[in-house]
N, C-alpha and C positions, 0 to 999 in steps of 0.2 A: 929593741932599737938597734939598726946596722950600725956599728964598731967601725971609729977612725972618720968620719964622715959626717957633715951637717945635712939638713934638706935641703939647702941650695943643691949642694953635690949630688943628691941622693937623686933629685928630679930633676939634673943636667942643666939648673940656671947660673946665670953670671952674677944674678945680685936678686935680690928680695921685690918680685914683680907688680904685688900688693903694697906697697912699703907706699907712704904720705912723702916721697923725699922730692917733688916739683919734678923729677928727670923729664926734658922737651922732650925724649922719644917714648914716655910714657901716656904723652898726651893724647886720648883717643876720641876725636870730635864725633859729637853726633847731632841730628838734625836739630834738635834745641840748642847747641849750643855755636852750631854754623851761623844759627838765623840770627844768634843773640852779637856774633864777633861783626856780622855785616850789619848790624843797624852802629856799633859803636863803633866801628872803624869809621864808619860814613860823618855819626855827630862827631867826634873827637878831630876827625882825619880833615875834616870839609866844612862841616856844618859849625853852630854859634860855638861847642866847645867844652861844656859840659852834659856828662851821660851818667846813668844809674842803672847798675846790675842789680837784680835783687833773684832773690834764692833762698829754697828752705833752708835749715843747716846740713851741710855734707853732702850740699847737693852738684859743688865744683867749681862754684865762683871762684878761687883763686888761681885753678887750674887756666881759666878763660881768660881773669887778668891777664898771668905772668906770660899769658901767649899774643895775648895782645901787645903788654907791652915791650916784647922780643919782636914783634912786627914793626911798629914804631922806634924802639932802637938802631934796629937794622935798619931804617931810614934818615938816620943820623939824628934822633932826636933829644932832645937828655928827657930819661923818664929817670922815674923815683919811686919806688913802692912804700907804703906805712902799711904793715900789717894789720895796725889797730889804729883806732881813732885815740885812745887811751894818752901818747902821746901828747907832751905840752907844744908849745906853741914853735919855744925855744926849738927842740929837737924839730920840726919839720924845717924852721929855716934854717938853720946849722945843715942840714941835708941838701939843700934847695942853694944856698950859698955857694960862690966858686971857690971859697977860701975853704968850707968847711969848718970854720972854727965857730967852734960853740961859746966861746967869750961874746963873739961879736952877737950873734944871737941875742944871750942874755943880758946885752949891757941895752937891747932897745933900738937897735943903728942898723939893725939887719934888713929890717923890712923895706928902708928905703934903696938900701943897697942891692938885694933880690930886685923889687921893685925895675930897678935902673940894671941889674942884670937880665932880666927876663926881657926889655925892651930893645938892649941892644940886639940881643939874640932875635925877636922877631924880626928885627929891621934887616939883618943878614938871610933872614928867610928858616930861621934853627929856633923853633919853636919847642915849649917843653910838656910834658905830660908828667902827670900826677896821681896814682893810682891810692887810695884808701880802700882797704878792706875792714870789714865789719863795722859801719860806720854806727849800725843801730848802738852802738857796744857803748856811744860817746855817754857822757857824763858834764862834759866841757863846753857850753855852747860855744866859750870866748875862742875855742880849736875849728870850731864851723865859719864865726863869722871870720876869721882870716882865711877859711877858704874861701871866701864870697870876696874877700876882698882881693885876695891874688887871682882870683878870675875874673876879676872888673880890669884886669892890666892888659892892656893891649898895643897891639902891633902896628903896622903896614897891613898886614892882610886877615887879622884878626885877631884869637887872644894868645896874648903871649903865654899863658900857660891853660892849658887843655886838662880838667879834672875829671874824674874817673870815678865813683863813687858805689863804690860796691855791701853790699850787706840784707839781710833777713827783712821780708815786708815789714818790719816795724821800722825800717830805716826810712820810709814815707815819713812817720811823724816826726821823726828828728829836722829832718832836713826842711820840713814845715814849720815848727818851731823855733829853724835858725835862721833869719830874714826871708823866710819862704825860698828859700834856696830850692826847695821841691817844684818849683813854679819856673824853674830856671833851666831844667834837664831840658836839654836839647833830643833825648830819646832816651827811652825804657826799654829794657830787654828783662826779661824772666825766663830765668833755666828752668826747664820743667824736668821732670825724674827719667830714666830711660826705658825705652819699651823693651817689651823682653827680648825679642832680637838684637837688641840694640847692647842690652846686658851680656847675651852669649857674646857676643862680637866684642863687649870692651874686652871679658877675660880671657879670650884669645888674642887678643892683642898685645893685653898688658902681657901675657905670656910668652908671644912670639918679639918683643922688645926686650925681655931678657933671655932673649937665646935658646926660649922651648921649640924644640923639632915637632914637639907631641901637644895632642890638648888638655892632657893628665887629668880633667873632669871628665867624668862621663854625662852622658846630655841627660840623664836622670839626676844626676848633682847639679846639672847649671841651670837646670828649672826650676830645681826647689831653689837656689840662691839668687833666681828672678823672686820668686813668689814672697822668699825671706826679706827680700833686702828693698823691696817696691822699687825697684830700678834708683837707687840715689847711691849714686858713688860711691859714699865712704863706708855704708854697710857692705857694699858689695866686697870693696877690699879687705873691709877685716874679715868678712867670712872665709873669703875666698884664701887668703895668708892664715888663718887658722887651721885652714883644712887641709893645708898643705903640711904645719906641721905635723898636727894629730897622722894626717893619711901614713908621713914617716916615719913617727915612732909606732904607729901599727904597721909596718910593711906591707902597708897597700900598694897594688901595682898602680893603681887610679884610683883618686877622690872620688867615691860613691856616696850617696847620699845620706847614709848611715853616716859616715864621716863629718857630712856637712849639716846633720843635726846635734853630732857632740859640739861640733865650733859653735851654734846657732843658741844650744844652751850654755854654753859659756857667756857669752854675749847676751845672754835674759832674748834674746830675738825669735824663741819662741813662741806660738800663740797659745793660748788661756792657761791654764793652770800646770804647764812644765815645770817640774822642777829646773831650778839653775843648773842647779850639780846633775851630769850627765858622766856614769860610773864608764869610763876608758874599756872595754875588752880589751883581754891579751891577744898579742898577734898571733893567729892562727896560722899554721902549715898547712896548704892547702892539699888535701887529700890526693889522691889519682882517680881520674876520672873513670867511671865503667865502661865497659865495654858497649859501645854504638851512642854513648852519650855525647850529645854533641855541646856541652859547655854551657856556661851562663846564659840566662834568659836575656832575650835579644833588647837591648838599651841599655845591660845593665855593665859591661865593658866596653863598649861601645862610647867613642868617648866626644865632646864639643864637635874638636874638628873636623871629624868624619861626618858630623849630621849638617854641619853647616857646607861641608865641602858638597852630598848629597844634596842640599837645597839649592847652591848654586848652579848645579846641574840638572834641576828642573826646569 
């Protein structure tokens, strides 16, 4: 392993490109997930007011939220995110309050006070939005029905708070189980998984937003981490930050696909009978080449961005 230096340093990034940390400039839209911000901008933005994301897991629903609700901010509007439906009653209105105080919440006085805040706010024309994620996750129905209830509150020009409602197709049956709230979604969008070009193009992306010059996979590793990962976000990022370790403490010059089957078995994201444990080789010094040899078999240094720069120029 090179001495004195991390992999960030090693492969010239500013910060960890793979990393879950929400960064706006990490956010890399692709045609599912365009079609899915234009049908909720539209309900949410225009239409009755409330809308439902739904997605496998890992598939980047949060991603789509928090860029939505940076769209709607930016348009002066008060959003709010809950990560989880999990969350009592008290903590959403304590958040939703102008006071903030969770006394008032839990003494029972808040609702009507939100209630008469959310109206003044529409009548100025400063409507609010409400983002839940993993709503399948509830356990609480009595946290659904005051969501039905603060989106029965309305405006001059319509509801004074606009709900957002995100989570895993089992979040259908909750929200049908809680006053048919499922019968209320003003539009449905579903993230679907990304296609394999769409996979090479996140992880150049996610790599050229922290600062890579180079595409450090070779298009022989970002096929197999299409094929590994069925294009859903979140496998693609652990593989892909895995492989970036491993590639530096072997002193790999580029993530080759040997590389991206040690991460792949680490991660059990092998197919049929791989072992987990996948034994590290030591890093090799690369010999000197013979004479009239002309180097590695053609794809296998050869790396993302040179194949995608080539396809663009067909």
């Amino acid at each position: 392993m090179p001495n004195g230096i991390d992999y960030l340093e090693y492969w010239g990034l500013e910060f960890a490109p793979f990393a879950d940390d929400q960064r706006p400039e990490t956010f890399v839209p692709t045609a599912s997930s365009i079609q899915a911000l234009g049908r909720l901008r539209y309900a949410l933005g225009s239409g009755p007011g409330i809308a439902g994301l739904y997605g496998s897991a890992g598939i980047g629903k949060t991603r789509v939220v928090k860029a939505l609700l940076g769209e709607f901010s930016a348009a002066k509007w008060l959003t709010c995110y809950f990560p989880s439906p999990l969350a009592t009653a008290a903590d959403l209105l304590a958040a939703l309050h102008p006071s903030g105080r969770r006394s008032d919440a839990e003494s029972g006085g808040a609702v009507a006070a939100i209630t008469e805040f959310l109206e003044n706010r529409a009548m100025l024309g400063l409507p609010a939005l409400l983002a839940v994620d993993d709503v399948q996750a509830t356990r609480n129905p009595d946290f659904l029905e005051l969501l039905r209830t603060l989106g029965n509150v309305c405006g001059r020009n319509g509801p004074a708070l606009r709900l957002l409602l995100s989570g895993q197709p089992e979040m259908e049956n909750r929200l049908r189980a809680a006053s048919r709230l499922d019968s209320r979604l003003a539009a449905k969008a579903v993230l679907e998984p990304m296609t394999g070009d769409e996979t090479k193009l996140y992880i150049l992306a996610r790599l050229k937003a922290a600062a890579s010059s180079q595409g450090i996979f070779t298009k022989h590793a970002a096929a197999l981490i299409v094929g590994l990962s069925g294009g859903v976000p979140r496998k693609v990022n652990l593989l892909s930050e895995l492989a970036l370790v491993i590639a530096f403490g072997l002193e790999r010059k580029k993530v080759d696909p040997e590389v991206v089957e040690m991460a792949a078995a680490d991660l059990e994201l092998l197919p049929g009978d791989v072992a987990a444990f996948y034994p590290w080789p030591v890093p090799e010094r690369p010999a000197k080449a013979a004479a009239g040899d002309s180097g590695d078999a053609e794809g296998e240094t050869e790396d993302i961005l040179a194949e995608l720069s080539m396809n663009d120029g067909r």
